[in-house]
mmCIF file of the N, C-alpha and C atoms, coordinates in Angstrom:
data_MODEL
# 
_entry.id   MODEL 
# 
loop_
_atom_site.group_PDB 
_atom_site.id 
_atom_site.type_symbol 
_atom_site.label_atom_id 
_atom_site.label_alt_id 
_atom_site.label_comp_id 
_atom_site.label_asym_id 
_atom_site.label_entity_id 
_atom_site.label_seq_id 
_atom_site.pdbx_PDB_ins_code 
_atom_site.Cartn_x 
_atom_site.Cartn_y 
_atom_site.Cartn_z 
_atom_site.occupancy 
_atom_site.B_iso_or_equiv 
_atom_site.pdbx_formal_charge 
_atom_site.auth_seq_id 
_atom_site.auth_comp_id 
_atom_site.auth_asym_id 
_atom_site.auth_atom_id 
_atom_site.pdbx_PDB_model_num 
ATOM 1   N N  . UNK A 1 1  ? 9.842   -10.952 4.158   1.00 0.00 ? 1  UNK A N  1 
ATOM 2   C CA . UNK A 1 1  ? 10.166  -9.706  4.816   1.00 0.00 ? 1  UNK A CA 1 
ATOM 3   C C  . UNK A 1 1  ? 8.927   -9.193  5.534   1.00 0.00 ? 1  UNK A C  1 
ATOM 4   N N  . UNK A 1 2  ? 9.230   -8.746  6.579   1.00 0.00 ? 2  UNK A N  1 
ATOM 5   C CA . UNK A 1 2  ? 8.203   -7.705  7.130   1.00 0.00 ? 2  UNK A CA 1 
ATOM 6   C C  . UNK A 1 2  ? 7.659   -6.122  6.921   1.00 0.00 ? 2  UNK A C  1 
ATOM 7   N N  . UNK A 1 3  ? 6.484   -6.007  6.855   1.00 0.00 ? 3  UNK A N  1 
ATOM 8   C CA . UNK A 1 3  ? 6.151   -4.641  6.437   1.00 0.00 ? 3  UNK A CA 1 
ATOM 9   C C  . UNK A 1 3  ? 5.372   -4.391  7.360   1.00 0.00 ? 3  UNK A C  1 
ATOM 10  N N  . UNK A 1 4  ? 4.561   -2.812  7.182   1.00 0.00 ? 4  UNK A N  1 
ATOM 11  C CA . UNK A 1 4  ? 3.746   -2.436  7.640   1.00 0.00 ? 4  UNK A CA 1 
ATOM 12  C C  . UNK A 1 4  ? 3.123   -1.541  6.884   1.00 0.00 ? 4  UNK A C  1 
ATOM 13  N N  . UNK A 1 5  ? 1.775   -1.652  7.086   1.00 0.00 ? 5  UNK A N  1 
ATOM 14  C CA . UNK A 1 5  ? 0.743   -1.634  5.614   1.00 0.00 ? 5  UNK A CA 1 
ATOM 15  C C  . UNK A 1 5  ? -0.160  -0.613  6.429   1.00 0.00 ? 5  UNK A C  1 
ATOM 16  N N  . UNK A 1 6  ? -1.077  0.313   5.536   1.00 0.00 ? 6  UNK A N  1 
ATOM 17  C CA . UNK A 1 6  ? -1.493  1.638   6.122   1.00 0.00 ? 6  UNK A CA 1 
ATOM 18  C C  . UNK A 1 6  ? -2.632  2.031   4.948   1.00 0.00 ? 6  UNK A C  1 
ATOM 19  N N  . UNK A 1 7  ? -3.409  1.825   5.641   1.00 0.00 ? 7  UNK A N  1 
ATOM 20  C CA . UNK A 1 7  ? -5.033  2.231   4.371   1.00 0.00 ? 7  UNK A CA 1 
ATOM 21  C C  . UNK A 1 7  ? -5.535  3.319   4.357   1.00 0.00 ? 7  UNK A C  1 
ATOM 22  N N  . UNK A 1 8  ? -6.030  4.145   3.820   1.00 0.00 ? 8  UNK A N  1 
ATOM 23  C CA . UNK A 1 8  ? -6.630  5.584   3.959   1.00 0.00 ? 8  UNK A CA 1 
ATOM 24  C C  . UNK A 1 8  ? -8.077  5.278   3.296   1.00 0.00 ? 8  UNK A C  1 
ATOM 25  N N  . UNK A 1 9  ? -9.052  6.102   3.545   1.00 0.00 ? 9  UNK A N  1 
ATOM 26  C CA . UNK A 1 9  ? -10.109 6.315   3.337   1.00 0.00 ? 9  UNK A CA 1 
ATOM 27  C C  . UNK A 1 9  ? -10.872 5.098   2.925   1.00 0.00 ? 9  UNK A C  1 
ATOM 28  N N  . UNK A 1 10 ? -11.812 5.277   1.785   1.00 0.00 ? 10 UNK A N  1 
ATOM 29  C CA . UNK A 1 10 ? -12.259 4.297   1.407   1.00 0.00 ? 10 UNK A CA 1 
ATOM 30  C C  . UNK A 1 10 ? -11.717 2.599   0.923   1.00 0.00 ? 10 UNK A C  1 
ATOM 31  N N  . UNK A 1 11 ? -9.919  2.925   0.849   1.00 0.00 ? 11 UNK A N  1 
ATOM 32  C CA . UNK A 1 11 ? -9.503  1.676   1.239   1.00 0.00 ? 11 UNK A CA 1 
ATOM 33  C C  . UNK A 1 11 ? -9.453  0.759   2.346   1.00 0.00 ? 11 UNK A C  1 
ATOM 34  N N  . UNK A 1 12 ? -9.960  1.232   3.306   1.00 0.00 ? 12 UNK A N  1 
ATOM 35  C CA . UNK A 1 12 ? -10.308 0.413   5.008   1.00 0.00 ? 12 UNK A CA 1 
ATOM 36  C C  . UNK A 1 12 ? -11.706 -0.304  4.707   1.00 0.00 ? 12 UNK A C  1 
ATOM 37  N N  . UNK A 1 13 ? -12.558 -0.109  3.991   1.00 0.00 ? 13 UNK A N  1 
ATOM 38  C CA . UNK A 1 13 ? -13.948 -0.523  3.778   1.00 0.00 ? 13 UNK A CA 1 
ATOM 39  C C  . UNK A 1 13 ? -13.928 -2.175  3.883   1.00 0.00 ? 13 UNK A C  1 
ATOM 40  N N  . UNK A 1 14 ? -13.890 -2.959  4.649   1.00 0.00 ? 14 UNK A N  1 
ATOM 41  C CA . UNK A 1 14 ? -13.838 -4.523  4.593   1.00 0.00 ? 14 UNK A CA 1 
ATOM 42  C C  . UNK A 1 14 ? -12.280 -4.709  4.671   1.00 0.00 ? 14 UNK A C  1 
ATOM 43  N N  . UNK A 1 15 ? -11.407 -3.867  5.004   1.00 0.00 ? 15 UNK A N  1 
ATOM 44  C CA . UNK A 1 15 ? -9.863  -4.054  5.104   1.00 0.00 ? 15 UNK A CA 1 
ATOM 45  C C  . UNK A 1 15 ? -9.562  -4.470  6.782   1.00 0.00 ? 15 UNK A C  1 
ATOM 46  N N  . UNK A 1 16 ? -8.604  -3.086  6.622   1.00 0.00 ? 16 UNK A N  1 
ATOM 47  C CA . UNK A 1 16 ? -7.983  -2.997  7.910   1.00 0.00 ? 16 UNK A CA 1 
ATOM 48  C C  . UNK A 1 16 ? -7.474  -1.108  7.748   1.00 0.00 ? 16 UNK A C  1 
ATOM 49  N N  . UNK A 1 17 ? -7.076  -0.868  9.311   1.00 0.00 ? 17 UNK A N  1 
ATOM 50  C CA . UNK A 1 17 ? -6.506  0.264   8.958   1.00 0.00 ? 17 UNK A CA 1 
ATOM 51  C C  . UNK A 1 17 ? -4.790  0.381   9.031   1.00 0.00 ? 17 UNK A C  1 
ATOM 52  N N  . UNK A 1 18 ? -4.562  -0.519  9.641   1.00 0.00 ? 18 UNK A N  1 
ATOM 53  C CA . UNK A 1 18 ? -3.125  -0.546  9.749   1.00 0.00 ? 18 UNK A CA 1 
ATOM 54  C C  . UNK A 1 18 ? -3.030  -2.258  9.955   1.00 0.00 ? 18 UNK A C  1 
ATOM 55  N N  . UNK A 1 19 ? -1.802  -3.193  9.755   1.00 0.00 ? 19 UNK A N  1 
ATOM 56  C CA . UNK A 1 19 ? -1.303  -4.484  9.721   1.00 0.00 ? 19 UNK A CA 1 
ATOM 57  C C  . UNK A 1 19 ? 0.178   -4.162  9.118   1.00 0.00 ? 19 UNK A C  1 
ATOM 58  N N  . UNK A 1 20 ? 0.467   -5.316  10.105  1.00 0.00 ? 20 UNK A N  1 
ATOM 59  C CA . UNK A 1 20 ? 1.860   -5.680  9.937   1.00 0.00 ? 20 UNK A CA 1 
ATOM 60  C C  . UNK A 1 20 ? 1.924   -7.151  9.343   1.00 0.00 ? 20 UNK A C  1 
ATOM 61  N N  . UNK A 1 21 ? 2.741   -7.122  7.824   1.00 0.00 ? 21 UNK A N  1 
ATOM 62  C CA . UNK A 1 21 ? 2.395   -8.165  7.178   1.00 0.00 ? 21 UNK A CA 1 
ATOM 63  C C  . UNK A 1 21 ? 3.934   -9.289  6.854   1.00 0.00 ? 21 UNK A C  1 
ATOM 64  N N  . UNK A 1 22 ? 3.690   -9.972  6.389   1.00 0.00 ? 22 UNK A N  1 
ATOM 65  C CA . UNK A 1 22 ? 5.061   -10.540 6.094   1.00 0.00 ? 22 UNK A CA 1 
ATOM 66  C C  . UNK A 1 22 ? 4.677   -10.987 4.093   1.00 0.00 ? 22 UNK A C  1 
ATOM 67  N N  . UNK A 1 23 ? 5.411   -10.689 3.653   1.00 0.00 ? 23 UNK A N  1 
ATOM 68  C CA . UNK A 1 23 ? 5.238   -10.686 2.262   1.00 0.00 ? 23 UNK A CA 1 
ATOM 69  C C  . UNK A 1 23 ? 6.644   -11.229 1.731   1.00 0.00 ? 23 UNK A C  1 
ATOM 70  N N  . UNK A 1 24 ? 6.952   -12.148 0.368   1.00 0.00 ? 24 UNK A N  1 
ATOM 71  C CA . UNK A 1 24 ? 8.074   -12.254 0.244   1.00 0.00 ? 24 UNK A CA 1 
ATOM 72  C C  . UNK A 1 24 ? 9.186   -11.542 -0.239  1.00 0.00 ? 24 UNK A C  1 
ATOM 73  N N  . UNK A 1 25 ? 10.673  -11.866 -0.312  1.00 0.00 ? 25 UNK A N  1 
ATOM 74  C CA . UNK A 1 25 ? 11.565  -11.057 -0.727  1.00 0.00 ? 25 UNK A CA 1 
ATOM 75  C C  . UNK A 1 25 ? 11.099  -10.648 -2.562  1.00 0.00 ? 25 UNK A C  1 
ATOM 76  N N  . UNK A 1 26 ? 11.904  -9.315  -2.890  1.00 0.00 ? 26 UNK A N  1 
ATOM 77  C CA . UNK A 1 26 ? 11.406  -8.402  -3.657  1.00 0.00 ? 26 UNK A CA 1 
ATOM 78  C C  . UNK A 1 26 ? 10.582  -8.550  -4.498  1.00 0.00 ? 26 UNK A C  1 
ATOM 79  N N  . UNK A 1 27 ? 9.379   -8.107  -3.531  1.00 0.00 ? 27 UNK A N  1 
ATOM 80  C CA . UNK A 1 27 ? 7.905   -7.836  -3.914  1.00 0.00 ? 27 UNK A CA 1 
ATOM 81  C C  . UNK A 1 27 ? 7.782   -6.230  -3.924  1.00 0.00 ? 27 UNK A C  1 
ATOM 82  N N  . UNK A 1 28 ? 6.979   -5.995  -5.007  1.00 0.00 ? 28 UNK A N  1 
ATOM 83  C CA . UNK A 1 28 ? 7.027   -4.397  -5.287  1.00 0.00 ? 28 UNK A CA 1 
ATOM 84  C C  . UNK A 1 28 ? 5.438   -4.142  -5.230  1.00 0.00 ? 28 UNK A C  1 
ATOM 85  N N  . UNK A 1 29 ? 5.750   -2.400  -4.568  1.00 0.00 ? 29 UNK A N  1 
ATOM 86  C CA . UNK A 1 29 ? 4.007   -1.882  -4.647  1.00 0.00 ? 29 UNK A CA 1 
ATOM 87  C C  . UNK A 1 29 ? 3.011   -2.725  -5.114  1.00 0.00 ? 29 UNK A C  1 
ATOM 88  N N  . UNK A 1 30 ? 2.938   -3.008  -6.702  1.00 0.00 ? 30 UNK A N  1 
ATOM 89  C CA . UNK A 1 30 ? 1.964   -3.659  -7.370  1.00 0.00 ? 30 UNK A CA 1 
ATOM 90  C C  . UNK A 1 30 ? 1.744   -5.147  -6.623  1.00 0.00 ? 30 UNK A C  1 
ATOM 91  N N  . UNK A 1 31 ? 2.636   -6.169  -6.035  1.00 0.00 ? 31 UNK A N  1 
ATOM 92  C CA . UNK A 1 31 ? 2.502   -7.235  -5.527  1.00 0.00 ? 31 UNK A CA 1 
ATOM 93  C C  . UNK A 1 31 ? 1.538   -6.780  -4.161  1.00 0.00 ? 31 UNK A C  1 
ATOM 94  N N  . UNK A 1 32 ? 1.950   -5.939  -3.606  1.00 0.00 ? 32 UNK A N  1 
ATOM 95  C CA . UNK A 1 32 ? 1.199   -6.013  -2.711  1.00 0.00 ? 32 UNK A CA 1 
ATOM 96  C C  . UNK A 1 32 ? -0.061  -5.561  -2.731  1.00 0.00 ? 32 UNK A C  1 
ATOM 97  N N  . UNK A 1 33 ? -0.763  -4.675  -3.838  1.00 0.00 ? 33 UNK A N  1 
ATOM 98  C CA . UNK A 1 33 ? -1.895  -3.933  -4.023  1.00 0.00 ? 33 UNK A CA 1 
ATOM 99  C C  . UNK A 1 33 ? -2.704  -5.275  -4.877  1.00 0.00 ? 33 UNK A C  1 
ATOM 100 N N  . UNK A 1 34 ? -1.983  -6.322  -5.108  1.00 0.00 ? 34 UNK A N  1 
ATOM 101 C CA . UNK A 1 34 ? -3.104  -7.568  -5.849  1.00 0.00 ? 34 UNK A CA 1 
ATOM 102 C C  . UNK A 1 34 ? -2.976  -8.181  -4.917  1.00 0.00 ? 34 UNK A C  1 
ATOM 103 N N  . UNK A 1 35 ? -2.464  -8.171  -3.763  1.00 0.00 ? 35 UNK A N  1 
ATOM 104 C CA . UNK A 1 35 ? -2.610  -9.337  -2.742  1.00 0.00 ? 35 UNK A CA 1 
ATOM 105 C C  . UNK A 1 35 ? -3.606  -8.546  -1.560  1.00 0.00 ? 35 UNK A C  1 
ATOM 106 N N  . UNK A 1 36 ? -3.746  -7.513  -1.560  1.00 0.00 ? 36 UNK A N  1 
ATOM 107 C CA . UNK A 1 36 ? -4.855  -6.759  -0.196  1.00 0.00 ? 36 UNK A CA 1 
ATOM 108 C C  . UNK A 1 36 ? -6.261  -6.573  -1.504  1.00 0.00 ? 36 UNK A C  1 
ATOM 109 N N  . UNK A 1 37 ? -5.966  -7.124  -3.147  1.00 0.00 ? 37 UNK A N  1 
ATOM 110 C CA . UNK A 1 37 ? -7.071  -7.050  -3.875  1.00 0.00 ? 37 UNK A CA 1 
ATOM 111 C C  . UNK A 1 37 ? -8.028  -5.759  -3.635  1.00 0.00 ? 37 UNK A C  1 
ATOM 112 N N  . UNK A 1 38 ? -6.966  -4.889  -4.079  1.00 0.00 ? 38 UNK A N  1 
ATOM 113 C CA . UNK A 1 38 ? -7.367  -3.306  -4.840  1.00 0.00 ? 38 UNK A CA 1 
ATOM 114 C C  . UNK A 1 38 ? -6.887  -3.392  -5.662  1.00 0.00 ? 38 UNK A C  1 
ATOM 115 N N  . UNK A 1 39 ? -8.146  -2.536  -6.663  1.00 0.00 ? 39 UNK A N  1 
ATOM 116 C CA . UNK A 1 39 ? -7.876  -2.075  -8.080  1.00 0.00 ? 39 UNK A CA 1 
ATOM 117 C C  . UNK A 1 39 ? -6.719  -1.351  -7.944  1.00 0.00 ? 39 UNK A C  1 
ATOM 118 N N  . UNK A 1 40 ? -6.025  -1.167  -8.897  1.00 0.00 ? 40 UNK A N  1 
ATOM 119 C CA . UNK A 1 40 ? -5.167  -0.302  -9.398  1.00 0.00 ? 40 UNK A CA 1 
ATOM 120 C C  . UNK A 1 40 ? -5.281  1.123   -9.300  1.00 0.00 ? 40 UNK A C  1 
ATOM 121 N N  . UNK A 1 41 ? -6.619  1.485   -9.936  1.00 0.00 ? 41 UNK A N  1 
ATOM 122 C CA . UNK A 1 41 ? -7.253  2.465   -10.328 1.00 0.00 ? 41 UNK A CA 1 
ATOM 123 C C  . UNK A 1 41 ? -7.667  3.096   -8.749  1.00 0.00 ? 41 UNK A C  1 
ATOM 124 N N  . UNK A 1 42 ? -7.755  2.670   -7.591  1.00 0.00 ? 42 UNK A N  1 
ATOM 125 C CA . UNK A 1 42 ? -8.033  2.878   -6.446  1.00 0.00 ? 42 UNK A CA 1 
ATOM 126 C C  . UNK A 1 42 ? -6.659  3.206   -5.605  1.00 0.00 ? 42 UNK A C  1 
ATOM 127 N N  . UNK A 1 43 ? -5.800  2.354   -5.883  1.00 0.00 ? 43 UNK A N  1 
ATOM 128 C CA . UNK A 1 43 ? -4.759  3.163   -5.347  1.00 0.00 ? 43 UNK A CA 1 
ATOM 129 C C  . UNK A 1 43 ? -4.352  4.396   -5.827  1.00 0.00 ? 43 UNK A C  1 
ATOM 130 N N  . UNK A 1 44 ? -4.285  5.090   -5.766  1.00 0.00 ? 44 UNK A N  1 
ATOM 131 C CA . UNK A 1 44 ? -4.037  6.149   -6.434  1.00 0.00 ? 44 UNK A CA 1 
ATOM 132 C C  . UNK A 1 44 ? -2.329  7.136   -5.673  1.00 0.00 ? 44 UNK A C  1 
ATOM 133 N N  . UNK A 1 45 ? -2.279  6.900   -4.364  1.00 0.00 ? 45 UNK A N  1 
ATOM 134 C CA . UNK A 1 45 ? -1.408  7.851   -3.816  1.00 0.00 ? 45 UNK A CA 1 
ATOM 135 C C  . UNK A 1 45 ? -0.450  6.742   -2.830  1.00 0.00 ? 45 UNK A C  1 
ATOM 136 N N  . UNK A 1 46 ? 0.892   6.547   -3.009  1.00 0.00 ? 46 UNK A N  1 
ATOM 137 C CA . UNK A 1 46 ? 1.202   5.885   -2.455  1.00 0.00 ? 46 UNK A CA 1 
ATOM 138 C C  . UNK A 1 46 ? 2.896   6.137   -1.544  1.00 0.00 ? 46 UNK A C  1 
ATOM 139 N N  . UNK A 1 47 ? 2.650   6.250   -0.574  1.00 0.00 ? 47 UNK A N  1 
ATOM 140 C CA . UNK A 1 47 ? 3.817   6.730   0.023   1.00 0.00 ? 47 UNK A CA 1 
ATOM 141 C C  . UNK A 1 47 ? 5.222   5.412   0.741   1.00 0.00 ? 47 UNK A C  1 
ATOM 142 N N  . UNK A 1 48 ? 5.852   4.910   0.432   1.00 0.00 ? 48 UNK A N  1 
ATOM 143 C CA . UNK A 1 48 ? 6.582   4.149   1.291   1.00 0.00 ? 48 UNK A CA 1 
ATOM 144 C C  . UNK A 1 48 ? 7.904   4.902   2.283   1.00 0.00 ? 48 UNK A C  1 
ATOM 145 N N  . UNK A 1 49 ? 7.605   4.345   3.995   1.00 0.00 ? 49 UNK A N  1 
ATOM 146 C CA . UNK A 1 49 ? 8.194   5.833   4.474   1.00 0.00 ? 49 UNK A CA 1 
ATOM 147 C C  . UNK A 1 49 ? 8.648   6.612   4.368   1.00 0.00 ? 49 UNK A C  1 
ATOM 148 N N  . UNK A 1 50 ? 7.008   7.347   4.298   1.00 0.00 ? 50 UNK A N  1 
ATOM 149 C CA . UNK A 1 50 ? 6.744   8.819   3.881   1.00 0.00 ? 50 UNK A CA 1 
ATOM 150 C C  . UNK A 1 50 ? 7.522   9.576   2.455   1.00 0.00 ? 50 UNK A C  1 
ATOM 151 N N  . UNK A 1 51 ? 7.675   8.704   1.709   1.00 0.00 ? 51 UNK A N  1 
ATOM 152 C CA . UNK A 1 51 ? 8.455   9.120   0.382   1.00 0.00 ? 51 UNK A CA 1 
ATOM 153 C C  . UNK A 1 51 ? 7.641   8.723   -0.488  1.00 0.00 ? 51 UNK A C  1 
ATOM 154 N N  . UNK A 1 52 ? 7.259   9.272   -1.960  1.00 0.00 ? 52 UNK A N  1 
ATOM 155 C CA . UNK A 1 52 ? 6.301   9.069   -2.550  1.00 0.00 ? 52 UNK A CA 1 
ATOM 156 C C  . UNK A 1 52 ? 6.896   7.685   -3.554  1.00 0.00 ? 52 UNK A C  1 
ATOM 157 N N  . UNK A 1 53 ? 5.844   6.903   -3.702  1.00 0.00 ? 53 UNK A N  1 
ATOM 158 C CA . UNK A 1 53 ? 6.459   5.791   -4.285  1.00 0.00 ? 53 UNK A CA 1 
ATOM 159 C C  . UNK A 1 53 ? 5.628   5.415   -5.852  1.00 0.00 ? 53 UNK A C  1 
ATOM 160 N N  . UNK A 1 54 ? 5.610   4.115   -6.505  1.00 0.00 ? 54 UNK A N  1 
ATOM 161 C CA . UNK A 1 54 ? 4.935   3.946   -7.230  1.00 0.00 ? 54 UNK A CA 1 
ATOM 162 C C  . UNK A 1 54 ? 4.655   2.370   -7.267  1.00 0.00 ? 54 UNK A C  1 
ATOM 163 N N  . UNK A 1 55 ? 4.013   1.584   -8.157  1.00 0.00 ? 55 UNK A N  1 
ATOM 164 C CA . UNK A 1 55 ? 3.725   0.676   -8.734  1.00 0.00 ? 55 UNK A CA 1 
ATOM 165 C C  . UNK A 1 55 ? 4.774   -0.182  -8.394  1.00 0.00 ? 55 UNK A C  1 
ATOM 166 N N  . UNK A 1 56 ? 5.696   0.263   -9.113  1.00 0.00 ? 56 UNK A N  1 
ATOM 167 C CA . UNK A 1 56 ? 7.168   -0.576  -9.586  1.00 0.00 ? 56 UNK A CA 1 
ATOM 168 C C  . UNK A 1 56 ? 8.172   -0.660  -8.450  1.00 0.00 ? 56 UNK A C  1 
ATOM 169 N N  . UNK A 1 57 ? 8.107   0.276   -6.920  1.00 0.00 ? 57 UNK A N  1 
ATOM 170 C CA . UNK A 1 57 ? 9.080   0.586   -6.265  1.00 0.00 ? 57 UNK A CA 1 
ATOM 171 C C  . UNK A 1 57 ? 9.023   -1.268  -5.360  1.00 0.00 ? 57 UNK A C  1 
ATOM 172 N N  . UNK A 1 58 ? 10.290  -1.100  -5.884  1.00 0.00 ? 58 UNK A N  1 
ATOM 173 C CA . UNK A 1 58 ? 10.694  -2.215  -4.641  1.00 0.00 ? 58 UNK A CA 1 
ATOM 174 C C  . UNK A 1 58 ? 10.480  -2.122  -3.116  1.00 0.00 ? 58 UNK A C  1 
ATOM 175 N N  . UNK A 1 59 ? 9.924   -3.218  -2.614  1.00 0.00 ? 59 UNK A N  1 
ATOM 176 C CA . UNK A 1 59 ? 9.841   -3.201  -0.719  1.00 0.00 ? 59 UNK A CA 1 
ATOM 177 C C  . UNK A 1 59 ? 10.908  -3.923  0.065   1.00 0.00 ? 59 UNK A C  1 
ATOM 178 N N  . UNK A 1 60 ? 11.117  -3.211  1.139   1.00 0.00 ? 60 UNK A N  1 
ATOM 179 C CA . UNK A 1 60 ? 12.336  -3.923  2.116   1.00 0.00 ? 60 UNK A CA 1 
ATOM 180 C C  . UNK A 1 60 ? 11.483  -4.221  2.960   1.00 0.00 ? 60 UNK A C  1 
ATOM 181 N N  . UNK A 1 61 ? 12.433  -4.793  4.226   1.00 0.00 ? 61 UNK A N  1 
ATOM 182 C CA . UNK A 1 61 ? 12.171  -5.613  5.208   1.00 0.00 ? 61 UNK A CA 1 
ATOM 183 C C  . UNK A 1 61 ? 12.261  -3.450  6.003   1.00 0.00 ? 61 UNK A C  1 
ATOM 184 N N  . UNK A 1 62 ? 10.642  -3.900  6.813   1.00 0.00 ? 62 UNK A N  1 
ATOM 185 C CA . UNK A 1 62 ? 10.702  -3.253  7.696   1.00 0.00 ? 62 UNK A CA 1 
ATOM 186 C C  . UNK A 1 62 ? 10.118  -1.709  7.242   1.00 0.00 ? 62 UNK A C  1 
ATOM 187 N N  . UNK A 1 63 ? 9.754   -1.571  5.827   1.00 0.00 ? 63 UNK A N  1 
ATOM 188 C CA . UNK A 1 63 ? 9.038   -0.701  5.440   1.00 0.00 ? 63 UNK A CA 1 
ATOM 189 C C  . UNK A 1 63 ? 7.804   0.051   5.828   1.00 0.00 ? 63 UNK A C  1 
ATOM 190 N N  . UNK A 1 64 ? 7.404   1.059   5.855   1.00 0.00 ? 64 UNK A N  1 
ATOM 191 C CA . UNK A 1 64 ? 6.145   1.334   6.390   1.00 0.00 ? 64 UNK A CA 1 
ATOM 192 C C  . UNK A 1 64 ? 5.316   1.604   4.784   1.00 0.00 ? 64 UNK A C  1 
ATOM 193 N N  . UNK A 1 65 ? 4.150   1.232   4.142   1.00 0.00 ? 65 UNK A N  1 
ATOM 194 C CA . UNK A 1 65 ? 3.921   1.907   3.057   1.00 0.00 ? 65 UNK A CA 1 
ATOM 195 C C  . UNK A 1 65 ? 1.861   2.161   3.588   1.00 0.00 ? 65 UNK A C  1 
ATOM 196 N N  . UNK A 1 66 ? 1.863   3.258   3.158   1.00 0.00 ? 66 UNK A N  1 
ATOM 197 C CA . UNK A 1 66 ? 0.977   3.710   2.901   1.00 0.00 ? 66 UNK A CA 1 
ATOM 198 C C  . UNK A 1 66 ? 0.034   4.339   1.681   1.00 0.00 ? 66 UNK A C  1 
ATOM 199 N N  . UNK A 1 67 ? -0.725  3.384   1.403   1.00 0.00 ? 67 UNK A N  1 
ATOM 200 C CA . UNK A 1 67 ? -2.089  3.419   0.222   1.00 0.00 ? 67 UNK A CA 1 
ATOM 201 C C  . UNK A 1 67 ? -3.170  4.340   0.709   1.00 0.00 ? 67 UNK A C  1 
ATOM 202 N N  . UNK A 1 68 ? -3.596  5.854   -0.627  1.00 0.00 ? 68 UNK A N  1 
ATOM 203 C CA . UNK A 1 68 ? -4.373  6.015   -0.603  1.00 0.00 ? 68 UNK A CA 1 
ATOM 204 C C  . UNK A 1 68 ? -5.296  6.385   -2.028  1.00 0.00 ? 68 UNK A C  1 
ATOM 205 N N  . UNK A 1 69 ? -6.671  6.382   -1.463  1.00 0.00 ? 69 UNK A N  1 
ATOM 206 C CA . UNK A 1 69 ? -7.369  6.289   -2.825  1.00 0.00 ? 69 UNK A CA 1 
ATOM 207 C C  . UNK A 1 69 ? -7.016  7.698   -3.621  1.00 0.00 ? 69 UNK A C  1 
ATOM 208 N N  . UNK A 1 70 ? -7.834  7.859   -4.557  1.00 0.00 ? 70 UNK A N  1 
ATOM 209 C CA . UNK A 1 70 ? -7.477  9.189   -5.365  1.00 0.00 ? 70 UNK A CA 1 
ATOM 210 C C  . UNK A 1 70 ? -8.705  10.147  -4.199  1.00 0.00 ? 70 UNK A C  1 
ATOM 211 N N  . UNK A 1 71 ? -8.068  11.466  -4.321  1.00 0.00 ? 71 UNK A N  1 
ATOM 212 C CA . UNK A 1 71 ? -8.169  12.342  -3.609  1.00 0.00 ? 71 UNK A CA 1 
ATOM 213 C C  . UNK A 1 71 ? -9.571  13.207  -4.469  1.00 0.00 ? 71 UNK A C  1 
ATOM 214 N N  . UNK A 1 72 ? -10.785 13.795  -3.795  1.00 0.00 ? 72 UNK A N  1 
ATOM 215 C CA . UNK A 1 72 ? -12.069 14.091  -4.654  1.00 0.00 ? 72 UNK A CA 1 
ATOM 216 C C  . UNK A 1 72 ? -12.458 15.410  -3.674  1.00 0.00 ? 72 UNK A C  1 
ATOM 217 N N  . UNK A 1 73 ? -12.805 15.849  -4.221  1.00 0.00 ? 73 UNK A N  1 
ATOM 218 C CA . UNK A 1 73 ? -13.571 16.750  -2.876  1.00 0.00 ? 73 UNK A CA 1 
ATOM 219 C C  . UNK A 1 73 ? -13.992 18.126  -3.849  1.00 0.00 ? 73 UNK A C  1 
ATOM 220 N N  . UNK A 1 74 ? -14.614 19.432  -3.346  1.00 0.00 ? 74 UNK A N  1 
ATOM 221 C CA . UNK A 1 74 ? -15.246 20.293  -4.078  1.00 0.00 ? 74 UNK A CA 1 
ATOM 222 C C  . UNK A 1 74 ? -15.129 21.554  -3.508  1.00 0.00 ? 74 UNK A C  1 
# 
């Protein structure tokens, strides 16, 4: 299936900021966060279009999902 993949902040560091990927049929959040090889612990916020998602959520063909790290500031 085809996706489209979306990095925020310190996840672009040696990445990308946006790619369109092809990944296989039902592969979920977590498949794809060990295959772009981020911690767990780094994803922290994860939206698949624009709906908040998790770990476990299943991906379709044609998805947009967007990873971001945990949120810090003062």
């Amino acid at each position: 299936m085809k996706l489209r993949v979306k990095l925020f902040a310190t996840l672009r560091n040696g990445r990308f900021d946006i790619k369109d990927m092809e990944l296989p049929d039902e592969c979920k959040v977590l498949d794809l966060i060990k295959l772009l090889k981020i911690d767990q612990k780094d994803a922290a916020i994860i939206f698949i279009n624009g709906i908040h998602g998790d770990f476990d959520s299943l991906l379709k063909e044609n998805d947009e999902v967007s990873i971001f790290p945990p949120v810090g500031g003062g």
